[in-house]
C-alpha positions as CSV (number, residue, x, y, z in Angstrom):
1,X,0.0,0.0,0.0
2,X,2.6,2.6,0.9
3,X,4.7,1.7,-1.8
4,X,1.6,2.7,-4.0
5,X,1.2,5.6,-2.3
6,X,5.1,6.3,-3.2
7,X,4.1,5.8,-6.9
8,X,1.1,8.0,-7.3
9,X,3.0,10.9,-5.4
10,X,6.3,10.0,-7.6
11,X,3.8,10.4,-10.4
12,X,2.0,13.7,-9.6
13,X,5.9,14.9,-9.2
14,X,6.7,14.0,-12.2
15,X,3.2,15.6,-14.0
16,X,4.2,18.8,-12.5
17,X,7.2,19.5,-13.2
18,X,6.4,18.5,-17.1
19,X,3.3,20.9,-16.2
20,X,6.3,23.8,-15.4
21,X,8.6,23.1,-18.1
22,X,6.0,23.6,-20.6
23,X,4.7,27.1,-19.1
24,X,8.5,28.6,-19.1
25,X,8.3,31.9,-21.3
26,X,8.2,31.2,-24.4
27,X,11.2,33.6,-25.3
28,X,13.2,30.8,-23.7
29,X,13.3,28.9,-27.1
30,X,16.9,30.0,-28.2
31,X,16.2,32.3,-31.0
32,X,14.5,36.3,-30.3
33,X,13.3,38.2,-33.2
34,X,13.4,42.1,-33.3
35,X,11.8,44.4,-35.6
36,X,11.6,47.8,-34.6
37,X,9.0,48.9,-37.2
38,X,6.1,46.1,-36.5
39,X,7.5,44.7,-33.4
40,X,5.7,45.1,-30.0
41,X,8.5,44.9,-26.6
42,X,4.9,43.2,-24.7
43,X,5.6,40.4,-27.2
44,X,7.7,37.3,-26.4
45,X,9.8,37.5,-29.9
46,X,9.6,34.0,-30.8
47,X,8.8,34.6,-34.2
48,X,9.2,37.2,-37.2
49,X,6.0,38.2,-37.0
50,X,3.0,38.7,-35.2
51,X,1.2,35.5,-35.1
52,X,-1.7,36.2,-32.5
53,X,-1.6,35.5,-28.7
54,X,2.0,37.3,-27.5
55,X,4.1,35.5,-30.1
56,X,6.1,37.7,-32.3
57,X,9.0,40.2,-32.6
58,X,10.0,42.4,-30.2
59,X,10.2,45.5,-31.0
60,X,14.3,46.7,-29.6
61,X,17.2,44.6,-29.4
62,X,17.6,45.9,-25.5
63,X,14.5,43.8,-25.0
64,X,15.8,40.9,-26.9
65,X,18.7,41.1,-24.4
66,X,16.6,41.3,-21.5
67,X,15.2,38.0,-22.5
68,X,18.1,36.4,-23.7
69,X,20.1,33.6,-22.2
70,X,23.8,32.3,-22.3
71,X,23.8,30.6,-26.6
72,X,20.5,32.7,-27.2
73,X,20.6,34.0,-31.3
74,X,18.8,37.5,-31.6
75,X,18.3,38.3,-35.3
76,X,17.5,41.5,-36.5
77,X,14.7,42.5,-39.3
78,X,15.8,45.1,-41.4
79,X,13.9,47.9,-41.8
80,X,14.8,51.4,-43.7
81,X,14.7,53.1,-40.3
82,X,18.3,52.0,-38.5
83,X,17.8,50.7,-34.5
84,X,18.5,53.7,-32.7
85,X,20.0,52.3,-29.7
86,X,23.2,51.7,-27.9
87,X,24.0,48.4,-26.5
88,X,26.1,46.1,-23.7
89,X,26.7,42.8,-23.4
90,X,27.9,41.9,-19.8
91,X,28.6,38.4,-17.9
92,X,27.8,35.1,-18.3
93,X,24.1,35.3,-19.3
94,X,25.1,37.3,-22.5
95,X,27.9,34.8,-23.7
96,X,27.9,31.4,-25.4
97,X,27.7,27.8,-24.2
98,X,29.1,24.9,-24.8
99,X,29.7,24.3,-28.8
100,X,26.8,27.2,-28.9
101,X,27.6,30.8,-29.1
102,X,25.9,34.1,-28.4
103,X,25.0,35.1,-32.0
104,X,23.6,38.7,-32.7
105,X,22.2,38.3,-36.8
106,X,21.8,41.6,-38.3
107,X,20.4,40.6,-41.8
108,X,22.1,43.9,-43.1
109,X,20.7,45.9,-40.7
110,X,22.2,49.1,-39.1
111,X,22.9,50.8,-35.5
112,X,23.1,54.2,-35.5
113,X,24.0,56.7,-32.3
114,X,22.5,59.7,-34.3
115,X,20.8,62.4,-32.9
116,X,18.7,65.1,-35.3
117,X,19.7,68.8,-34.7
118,X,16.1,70.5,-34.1
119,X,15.7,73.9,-35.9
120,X,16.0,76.0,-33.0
121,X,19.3,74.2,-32.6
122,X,21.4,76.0,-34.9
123,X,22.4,79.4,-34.8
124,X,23.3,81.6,-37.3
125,X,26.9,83.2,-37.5
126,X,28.4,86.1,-40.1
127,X,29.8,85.1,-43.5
128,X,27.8,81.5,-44.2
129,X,28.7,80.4,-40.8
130,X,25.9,78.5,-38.8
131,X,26.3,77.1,-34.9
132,X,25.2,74.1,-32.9
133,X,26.5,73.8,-29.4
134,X,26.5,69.8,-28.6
135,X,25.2,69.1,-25.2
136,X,28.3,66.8,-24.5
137,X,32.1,67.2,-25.1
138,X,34.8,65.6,-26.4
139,X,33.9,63.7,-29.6
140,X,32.5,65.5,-32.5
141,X,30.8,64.5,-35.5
142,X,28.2,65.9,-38.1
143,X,26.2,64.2,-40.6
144,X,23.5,65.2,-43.2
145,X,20.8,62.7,-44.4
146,X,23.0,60.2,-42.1
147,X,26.0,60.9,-44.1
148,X,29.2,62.4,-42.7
149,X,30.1,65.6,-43.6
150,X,34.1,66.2,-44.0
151,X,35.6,68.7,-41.1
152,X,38.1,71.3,-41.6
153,X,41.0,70.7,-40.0
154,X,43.7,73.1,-40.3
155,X,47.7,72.6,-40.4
156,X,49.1,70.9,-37.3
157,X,49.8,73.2,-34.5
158,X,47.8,75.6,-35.8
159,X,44.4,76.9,-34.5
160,X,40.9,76.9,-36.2
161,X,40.1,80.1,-37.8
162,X,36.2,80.7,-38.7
163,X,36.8,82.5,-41.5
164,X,38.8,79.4,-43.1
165,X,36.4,76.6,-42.7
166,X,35.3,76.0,-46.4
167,X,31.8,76.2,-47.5
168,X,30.5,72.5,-46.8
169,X,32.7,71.4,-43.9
170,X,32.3,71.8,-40.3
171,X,34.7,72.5,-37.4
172,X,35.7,72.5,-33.9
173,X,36.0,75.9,-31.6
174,X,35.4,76.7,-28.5
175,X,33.3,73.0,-27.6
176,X,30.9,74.0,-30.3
177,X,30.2,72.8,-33.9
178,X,30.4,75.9,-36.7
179,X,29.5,74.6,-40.2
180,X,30.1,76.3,-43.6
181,X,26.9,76.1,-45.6
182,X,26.7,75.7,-49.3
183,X,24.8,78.3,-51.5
184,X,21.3,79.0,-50.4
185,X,21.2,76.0,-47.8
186,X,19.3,76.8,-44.4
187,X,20.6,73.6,-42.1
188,X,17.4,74.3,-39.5
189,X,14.8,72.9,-42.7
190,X,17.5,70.0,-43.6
191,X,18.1,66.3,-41.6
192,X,21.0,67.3,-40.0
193,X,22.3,65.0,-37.1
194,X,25.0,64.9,-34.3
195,X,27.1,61.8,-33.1
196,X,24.6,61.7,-30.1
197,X,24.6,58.4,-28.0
198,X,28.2,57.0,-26.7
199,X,28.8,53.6,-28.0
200,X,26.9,51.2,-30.6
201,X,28.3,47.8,-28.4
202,X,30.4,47.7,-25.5
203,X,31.7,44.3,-24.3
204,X,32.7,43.2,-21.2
205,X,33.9,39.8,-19.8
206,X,32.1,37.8,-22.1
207,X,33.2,34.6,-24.0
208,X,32.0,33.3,-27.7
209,X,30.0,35.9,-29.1
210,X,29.5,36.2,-32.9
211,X,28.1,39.1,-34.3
212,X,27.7,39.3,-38.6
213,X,25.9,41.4,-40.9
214,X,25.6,44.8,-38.7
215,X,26.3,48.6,-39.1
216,X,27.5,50.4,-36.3
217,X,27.5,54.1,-37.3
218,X,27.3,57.8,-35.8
219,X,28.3,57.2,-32.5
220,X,29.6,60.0,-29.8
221,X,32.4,57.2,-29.4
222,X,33.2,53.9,-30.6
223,X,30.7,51.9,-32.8
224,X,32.0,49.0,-30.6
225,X,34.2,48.7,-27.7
226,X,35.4,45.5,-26.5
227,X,36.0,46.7,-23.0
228,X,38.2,43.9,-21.1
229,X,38.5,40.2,-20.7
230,X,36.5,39.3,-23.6
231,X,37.7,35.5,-25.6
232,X,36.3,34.1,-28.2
233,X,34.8,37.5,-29.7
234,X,34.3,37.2,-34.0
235,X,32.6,39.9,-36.2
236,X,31.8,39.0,-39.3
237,X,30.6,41.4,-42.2
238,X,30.5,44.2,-39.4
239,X,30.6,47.7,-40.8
240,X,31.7,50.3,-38.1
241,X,32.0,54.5,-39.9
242,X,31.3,57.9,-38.8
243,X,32.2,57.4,-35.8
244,X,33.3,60.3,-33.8
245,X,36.1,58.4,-32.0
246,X,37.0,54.7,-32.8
247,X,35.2,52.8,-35.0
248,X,36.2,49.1,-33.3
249,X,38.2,49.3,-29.9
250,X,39.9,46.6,-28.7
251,X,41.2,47.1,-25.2
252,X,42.6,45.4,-21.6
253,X,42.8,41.6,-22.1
254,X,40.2,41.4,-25.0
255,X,40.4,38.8,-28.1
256,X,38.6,39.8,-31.0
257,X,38.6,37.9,-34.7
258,X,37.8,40.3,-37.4
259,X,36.4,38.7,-40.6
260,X,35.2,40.6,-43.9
261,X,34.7,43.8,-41.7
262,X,34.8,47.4,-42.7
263,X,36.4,49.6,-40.2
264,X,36.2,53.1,-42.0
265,X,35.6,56.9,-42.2
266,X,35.6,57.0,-38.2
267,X,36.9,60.6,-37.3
268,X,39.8,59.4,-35.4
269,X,40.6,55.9,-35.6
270,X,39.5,53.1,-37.1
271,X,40.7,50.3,-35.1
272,X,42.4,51.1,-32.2
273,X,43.9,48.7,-29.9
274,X,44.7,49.6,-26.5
275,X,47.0,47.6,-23.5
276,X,47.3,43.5,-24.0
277,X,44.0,43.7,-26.5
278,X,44.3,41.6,-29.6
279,X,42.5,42.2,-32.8
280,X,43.1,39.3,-35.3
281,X,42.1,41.0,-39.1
282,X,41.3,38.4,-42.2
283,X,40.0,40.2,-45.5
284,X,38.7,43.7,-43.5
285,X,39.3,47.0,-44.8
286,X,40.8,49.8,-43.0
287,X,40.4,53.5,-44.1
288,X,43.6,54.4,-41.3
289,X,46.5,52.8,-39.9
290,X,45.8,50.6,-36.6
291,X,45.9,52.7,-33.5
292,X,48.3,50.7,-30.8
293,X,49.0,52.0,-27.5
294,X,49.9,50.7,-23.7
């Protein structure tokens, strides 16, 4: 009798915990979609799209990673409109696992850092000269229609001048922005933008995560910076430009491979590799010389 007893409670055991296996989130599965044009963040990204109940994209990849787990793949839909977002991957959770790695799948899409000027940002100056004042300091960039615009920069050692900033290009003075405009152009009425957000992807302590087919552009920043004691790191088909400071950092004890990439057009370096950082390069274009320092 009791060892029935033992059964039937062994049993309802067992019926339970199948019971709470099967109710686990759904976002569980392994694989999170993102869309941020017909994506909803209340969804549980399991799919591409909506298919009824809450299965379907999410909407940001920041949700993605809030749902993601260590070998998790978060693919990206691409839309016109770039993911306006900046990014960190962090710990164990956000790495791979076992022969599985932390995959982010970006289906050509991009990330961009830009910020639009509004109209009552700019202000006007003598002799073609117009003003925006970026609320923060120390990287610079300026784009039109998401484009970079080239700066003025003038002979080494030698200080800007307003009057010598050519019609088109932009410079530096005083912690403000002052930009030459063409012939009849009023920069309030046009898509003007300012490397805005910091950095497209930091990393930090994280092992086996492979990121491909991803723009990173118009950061304050980097596009990515692998911060410290990063291994197994690969980027495959990973654009990184117009970024006001580095467009791929590689710094502290960090591994990265770097495969069919374009590092290029960033306003000061293009790779840059900092301390006991490693940045293995096969078939990637540079548009500058790799940065190394201690």
């Amino acid at each position: 009798m009791r060892n029935a007893v033992r059964f039937v409670e062994m049993k309802s055991t067992i019926l339970c915990l199948i019971f709470l296996f099967c109710g686990l989130p759904l976002a569980d599965c392994g694989v999170i979609y993102v869309d941020n044009r017909a994506g909803n963040n209340a969804l549980n990204g399991i799919a591409p799209k909506i298919v009824g109940g809450k299965n379907g994209p999410v909407k940001t990849i920041q949700r993605a990673l809030s749902y993601a787990k260590p070998g998790d793949k978060i693919v990206l839909i691409k839309n016109d409109t770039p993911y306006f977002e900046s990014l960190t991957l962090s710990g164990k959770r956000l790495s791979g696992v076992g022969k599985e790695k932390f995959t982010i799948l970006g289906n050509g899409a991009t990330i961009s850092g830009a910020i639009p000027i509004p109209m009552n940002g700019w202000r006007q100056q003598r002799n073609g000269l117009w003003k925006v004042t970026p609320y923060r300091k120390g990287f610079f960039n300026l784009y039109l229609d998401g484009k970079s615009l080239p700066e003025y920069q003038p002979e080494k050692g030698k200080p800007v001048k307003l009057e010598d900033i050519p019609s088109g290009k932009w410079a530096v003075y005083q912690g403000a922005i002052y930009y030459h405009g063409l012939k009849n152009q009023s920069p309030p009425v046009e898509s003007f933008s300012l490397a805005g957000k910091s950095v497209g992807l930091s990393l930090i302590d994280v092992n086996d995560v492979y990121i491909s087919d991803l723009t990173f552009e118009n950061f304050r920043q980097d596009g990515i910076n692998i911060h410290n004691r990063c291994k197994g790191v690969v980027l495959e088909n990973v654009t990184c430009s117009g970024n006001g400071r580095s467009g791929l950092s590689v710094n502290g004890t960090s591994q990265v491979e770097v495969i069919d990439c374009k590092l290029i057009d960033n306003r000061i370096d293009d790779l840059s590799v900092t301390e006991l950082g490693a940045a293995d390069l096969k078939n990637t274009k540079l548009g500058k010389k790799v940065s190394v320092s201690p």
